[in-house]
LOSETOR-437383 format. One record per residue (C-alpha): x, y, z; residue in three letters. Coordinates in steps of 0.02 Angstrom, whole numbers, plus 50000, padded with zeros to 5 digits. Layout:
<sites>
site X:X	Y:Y	Z:Z	resn:ala
...
</sites>
This chain:
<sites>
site X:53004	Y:49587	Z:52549	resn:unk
site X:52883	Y:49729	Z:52609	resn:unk
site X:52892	Y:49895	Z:52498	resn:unk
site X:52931	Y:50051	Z:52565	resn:unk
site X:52771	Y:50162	Z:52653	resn:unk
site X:52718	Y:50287	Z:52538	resn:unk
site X:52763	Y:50466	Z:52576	resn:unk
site X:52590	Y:50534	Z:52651	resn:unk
site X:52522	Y:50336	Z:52717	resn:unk
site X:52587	Y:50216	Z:52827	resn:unk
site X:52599	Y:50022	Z:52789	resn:unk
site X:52539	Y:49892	Z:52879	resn:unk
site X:52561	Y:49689	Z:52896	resn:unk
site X:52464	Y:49607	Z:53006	resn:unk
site X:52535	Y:49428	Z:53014	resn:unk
site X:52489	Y:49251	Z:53078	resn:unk
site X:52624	Y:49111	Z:53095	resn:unk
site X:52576	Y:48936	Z:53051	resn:unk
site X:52556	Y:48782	Z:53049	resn:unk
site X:52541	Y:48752	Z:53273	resn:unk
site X:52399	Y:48884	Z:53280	resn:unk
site X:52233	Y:48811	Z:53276	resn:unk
site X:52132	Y:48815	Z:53121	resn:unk
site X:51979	Y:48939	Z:53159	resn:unk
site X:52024	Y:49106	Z:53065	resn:unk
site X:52069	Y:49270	Z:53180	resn:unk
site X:51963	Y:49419	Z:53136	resn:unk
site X:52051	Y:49576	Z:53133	resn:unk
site X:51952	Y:49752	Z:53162	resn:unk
site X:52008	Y:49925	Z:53129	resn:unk
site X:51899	Y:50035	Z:53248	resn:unk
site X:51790	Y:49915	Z:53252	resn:unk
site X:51758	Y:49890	Z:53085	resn:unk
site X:51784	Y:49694	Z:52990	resn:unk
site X:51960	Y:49712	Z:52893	resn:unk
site X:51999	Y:49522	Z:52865	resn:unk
site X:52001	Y:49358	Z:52929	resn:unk
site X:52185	Y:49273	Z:52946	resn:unk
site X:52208	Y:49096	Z:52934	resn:unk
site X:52347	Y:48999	Z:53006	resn:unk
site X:52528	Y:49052	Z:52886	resn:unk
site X:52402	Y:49212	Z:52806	resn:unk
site X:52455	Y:49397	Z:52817	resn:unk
site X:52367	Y:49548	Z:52754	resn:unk
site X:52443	Y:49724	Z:52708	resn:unk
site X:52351	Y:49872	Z:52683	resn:unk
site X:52402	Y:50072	Z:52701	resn:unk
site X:52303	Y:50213	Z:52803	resn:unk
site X:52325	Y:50402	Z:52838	resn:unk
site X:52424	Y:50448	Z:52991	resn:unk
site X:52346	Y:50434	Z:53154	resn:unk
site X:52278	Y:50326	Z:53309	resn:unk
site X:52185	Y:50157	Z:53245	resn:unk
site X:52127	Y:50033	Z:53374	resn:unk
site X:52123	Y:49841	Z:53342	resn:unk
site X:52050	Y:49676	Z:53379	resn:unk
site X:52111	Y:49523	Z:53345	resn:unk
site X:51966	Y:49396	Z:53379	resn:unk
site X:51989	Y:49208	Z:53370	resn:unk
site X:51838	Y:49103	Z:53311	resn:unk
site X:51759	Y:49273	Z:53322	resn:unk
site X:51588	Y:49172	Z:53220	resn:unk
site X:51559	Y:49086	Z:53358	resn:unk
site X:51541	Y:49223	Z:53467	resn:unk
site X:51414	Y:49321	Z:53356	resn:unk
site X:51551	Y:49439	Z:53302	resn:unk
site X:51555	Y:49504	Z:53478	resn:unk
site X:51757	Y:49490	Z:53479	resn:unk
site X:51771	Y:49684	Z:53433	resn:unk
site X:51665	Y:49752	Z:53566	resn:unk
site X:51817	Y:49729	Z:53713	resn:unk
site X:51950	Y:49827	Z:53742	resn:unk
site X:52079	Y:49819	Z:53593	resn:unk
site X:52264	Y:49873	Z:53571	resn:unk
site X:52290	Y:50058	Z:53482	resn:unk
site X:52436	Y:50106	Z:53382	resn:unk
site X:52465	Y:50267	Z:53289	resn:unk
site X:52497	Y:50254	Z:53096	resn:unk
site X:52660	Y:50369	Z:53055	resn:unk
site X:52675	Y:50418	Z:52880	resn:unk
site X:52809	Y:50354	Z:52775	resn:unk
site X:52851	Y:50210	Z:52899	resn:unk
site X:52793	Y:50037	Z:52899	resn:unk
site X:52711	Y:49925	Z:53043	resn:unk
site X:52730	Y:49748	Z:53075	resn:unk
site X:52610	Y:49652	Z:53198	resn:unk
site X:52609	Y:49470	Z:53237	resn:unk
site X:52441	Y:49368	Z:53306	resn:unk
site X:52509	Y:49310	Z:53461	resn:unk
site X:52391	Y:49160	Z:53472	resn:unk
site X:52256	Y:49168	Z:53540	resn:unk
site X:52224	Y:49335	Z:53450	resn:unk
site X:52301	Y:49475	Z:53533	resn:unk
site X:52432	Y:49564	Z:53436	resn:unk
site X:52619	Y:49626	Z:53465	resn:unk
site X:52744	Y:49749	Z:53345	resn:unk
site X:52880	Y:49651	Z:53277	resn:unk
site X:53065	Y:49720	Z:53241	resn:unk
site X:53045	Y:49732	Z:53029	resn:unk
site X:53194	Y:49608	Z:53019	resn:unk
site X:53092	Y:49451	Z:53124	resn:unk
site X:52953	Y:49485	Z:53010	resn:unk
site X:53035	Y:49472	Z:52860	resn:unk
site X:53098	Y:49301	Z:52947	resn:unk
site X:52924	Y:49252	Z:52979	resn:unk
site X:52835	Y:49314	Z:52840	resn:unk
site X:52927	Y:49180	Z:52724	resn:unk
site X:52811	Y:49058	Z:52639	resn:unk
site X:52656	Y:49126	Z:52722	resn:unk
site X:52523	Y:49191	Z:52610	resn:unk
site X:52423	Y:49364	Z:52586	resn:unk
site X:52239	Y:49333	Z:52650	resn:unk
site X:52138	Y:49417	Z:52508	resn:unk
site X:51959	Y:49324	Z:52483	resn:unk
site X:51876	Y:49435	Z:52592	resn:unk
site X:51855	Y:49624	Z:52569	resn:unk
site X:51886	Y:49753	Z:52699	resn:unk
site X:51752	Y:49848	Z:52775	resn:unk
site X:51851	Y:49963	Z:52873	resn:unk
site X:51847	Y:50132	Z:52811	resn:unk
site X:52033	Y:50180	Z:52867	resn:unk
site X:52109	Y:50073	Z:52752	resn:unk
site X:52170	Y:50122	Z:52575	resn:unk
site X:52254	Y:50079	Z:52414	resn:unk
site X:52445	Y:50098	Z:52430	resn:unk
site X:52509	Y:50250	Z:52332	resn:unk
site X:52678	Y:50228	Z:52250	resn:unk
site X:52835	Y:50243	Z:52365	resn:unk
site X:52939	Y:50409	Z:52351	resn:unk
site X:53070	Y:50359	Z:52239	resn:unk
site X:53242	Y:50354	Z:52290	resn:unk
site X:53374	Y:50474	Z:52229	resn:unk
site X:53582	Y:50441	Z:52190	resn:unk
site X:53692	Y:50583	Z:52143	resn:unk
site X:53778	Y:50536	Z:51997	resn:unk
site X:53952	Y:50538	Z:51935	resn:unk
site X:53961	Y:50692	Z:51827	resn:unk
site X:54122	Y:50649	Z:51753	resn:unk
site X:54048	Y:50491	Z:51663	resn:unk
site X:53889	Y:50459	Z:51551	resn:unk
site X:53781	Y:50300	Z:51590	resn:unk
site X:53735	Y:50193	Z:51469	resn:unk
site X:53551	Y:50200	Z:51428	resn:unk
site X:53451	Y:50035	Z:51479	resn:unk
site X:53382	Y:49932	Z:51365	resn:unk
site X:53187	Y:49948	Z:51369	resn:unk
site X:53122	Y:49813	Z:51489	resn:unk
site X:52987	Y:49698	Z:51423	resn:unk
site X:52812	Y:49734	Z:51462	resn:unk
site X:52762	Y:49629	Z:51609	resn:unk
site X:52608	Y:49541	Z:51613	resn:unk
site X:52463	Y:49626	Z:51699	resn:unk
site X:52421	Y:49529	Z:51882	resn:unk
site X:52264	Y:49461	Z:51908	resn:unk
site X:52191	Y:49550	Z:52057	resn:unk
site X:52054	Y:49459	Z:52188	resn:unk
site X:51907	Y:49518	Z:52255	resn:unk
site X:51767	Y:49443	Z:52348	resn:unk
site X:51589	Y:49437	Z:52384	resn:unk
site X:51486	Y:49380	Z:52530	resn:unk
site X:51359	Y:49255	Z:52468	resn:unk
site X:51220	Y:49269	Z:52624	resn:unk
site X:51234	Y:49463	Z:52569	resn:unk
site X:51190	Y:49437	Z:52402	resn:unk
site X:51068	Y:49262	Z:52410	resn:unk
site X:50966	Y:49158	Z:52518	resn:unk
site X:51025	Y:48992	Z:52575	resn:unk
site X:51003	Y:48872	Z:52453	resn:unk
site X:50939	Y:49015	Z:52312	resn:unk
site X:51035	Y:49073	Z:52170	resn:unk
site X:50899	Y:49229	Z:52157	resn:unk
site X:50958	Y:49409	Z:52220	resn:unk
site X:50906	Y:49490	Z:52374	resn:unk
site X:50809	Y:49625	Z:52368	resn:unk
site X:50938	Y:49720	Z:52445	resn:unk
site X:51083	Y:49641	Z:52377	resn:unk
site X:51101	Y:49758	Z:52228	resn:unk
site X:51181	Y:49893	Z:52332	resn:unk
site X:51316	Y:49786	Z:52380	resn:unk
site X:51371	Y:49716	Z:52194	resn:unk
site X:51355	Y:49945	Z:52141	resn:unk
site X:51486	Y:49959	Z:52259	resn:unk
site X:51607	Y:49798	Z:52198	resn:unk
site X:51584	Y:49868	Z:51998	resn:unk
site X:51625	Y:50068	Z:52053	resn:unk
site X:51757	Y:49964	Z:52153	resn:unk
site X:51833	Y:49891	Z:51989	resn:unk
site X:51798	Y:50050	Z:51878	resn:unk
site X:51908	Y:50129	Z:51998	resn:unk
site X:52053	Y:50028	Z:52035	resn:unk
site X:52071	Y:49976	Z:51834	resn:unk
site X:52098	Y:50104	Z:51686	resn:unk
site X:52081	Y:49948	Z:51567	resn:unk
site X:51983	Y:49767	Z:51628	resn:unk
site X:52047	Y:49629	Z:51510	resn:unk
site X:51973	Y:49493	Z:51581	resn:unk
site X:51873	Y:49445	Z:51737	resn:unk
site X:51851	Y:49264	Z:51806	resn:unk
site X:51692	Y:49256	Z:51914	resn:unk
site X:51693	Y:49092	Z:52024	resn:unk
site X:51548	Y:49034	Z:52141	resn:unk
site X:51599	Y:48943	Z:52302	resn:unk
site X:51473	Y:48858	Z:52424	resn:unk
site X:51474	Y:48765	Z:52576	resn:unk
site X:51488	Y:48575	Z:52593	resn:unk
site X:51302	Y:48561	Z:52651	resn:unk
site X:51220	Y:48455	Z:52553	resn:unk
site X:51270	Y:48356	Z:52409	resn:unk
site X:51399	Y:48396	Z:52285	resn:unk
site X:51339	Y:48408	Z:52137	resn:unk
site X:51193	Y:48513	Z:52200	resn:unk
site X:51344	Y:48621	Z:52258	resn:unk
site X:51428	Y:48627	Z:52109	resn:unk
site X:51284	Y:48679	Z:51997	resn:unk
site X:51231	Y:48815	Z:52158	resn:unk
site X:51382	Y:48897	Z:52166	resn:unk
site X:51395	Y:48909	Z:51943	resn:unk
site X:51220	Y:48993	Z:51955	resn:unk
site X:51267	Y:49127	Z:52089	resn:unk
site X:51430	Y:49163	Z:51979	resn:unk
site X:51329	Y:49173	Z:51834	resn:unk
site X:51198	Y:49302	Z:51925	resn:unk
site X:51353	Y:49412	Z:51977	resn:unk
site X:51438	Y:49415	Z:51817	resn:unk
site X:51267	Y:49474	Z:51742	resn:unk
site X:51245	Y:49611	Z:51858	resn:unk
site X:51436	Y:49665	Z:51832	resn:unk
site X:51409	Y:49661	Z:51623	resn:unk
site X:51237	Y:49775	Z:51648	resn:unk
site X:51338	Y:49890	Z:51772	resn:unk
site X:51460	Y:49938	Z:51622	resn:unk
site X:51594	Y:49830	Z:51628	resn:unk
site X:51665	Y:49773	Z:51464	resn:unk
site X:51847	Y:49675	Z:51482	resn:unk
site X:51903	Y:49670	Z:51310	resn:unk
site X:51946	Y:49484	Z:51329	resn:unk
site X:51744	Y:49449	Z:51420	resn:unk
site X:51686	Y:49356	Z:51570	resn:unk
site X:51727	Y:49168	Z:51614	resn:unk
site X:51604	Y:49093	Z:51734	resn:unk
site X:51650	Y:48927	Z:51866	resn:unk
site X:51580	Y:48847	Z:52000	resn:unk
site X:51695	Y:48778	Z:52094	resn:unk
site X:51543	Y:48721	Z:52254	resn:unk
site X:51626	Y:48652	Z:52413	resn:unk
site X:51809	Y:48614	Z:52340	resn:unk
site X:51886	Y:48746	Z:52405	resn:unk
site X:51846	Y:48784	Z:52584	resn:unk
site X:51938	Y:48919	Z:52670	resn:unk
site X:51842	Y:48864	Z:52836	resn:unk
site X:51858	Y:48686	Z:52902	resn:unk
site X:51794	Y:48570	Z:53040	resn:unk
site X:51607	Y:48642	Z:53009	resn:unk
site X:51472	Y:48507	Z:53030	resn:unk
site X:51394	Y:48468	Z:52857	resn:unk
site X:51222	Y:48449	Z:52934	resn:unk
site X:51087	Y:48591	Z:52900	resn:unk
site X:51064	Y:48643	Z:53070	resn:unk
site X:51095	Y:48846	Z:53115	resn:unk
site X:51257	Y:48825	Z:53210	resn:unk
site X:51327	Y:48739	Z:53046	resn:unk
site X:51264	Y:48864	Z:52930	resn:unk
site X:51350	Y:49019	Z:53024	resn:unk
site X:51501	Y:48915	Z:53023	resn:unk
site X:51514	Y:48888	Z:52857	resn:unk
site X:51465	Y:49075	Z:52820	resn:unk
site X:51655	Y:49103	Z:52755	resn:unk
site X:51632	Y:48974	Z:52625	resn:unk
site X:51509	Y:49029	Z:52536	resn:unk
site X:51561	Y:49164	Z:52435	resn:unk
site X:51580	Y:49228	Z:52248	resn:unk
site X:51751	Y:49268	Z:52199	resn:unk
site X:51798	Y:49407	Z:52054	resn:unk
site X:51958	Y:49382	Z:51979	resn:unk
site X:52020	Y:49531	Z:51874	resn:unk
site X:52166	Y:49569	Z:51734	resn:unk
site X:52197	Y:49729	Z:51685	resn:unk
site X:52289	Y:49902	Z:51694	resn:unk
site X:52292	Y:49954	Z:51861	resn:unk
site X:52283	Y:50131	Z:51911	resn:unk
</sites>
């Protein structure tokens, strides 16, 4: 069930049905800007500040260069305190849903979170306004019993490995550091306390596996490195896996090393930071 907008945001879900929608991922940019990339069954939610936003939904949109987002796109204005639901009519333009079908049709599909979104309208959700009762005054409620502390959630985030690496090379770019700064203020920010964090290397399934495998532990070890010298501390420490071509989130590439493959696969490869802690 989607939570109520927050007083001064609105709330978005962008949504994709599955499973008769073809398998390439539909971008979605916010004025232009990369926000995610939905597979088949995926939605993603974000909030933003009130106002006009325009958006592109872009199937295959790597094949075309990224040039999906230079067309015309579809505007809607953000209202504060009310929520928007939009459905990828296939082949990637967009349409408002009643909230009631979406709820439908957002069963058993899945929130889209192993990219990161570089579109500067979206925020964190604040908390909902809460919602008052007017109580009897004639009778005293008993007081709850103190609910049991629930268990922190772990909370994705995700790095592009082409931004970070060269193809093939578990040694940083010279420009990469910029880009892992960001991801640790990132963390410092959304977490008064970090209690653990999982970093996991993914790669493509170019070349052979085991190669892979050991590729994708050396990139995670790298990142985790440049997180612990950046001040992070979770109480509990790092934990470090490659997990190399096993888990795909792009499919039907060709595993051959030729440049069409490569930018195909550019989804795949990709180092993943798991955290649990105290969110703010």
């Amino acid at each position: 069930m989607a939570q109520a907008a927050p007083v001064k945001q609105a709330r978005v879900l962008v949504y994709r049905q599955g499973p008769i929608a073809p398998d390439e991922p539909v971008n979605i940019y916010l004025n232009g800007r990369y926000h995610a990339s939905l597979l088949k069954g995926g939605y993603s939610e974000f909030c933003a500040l009130a106002g006009p936003v325009a958006f592109h939904a872009v199937l295959a949109d790597a094949n075309k260069m990224h040039t999906g987002r230079q067309g015309t796109g579809q505007s809607w204005t953000f209202q504060a305190g009310k929520t928007l639901f939009l459905k990828v009519q296939e082949p990637g333009r967009l349409a408002e849903v009643p909230p009631a079908q979406a709820q439908r049709e957002l069963t058993g599909t899945a929130q889209q979170i192993h990219t990161v979104s570089r579109a500067p309208v979206v925020q964190d959700c604040q908390e909902p306004a809460p919602v008052l009762a007017q109580a009897p005054v004639s009778v005293l409620p008993t007081p709850p019993k103190p609910a049991a502390p629930k268990p922190p959630v772990p909370r994705l985030y995700a790095l592009e490995s082409d931004a970070l690496f060269e193809f093939g090379k578990d040694e940083l770019r010279a420009n990469s550091y910029n880009a892992i700064e960001i991801m640790a203020q990132r963390l410092k920010r959304d977490f008064t306390e970090v209690e653990r964090i999982r970093v996991v290397g993914h790669t493509d399934a170019i070349g052979k596996p085991k190669s892979n495998a050991k590729l994708s532990m050396e990139r995670a070890k790298v990142v985790a490195q440049q997180l612990q010298e950046r001040g992070l501390r979770p109480t509990k420490g790092f934990k470090v896996e490659g997990e190399g071509s096993t888990h795909l989130v792009k499919l039907k590439c060709g595993n051959s090393p030729t440049p069409e493959n490569k930018l195909c696969h550019a989804p795949n490869r990709r180092v993943e930071i798991i955290v649990t802690g105290a969110k703010r």
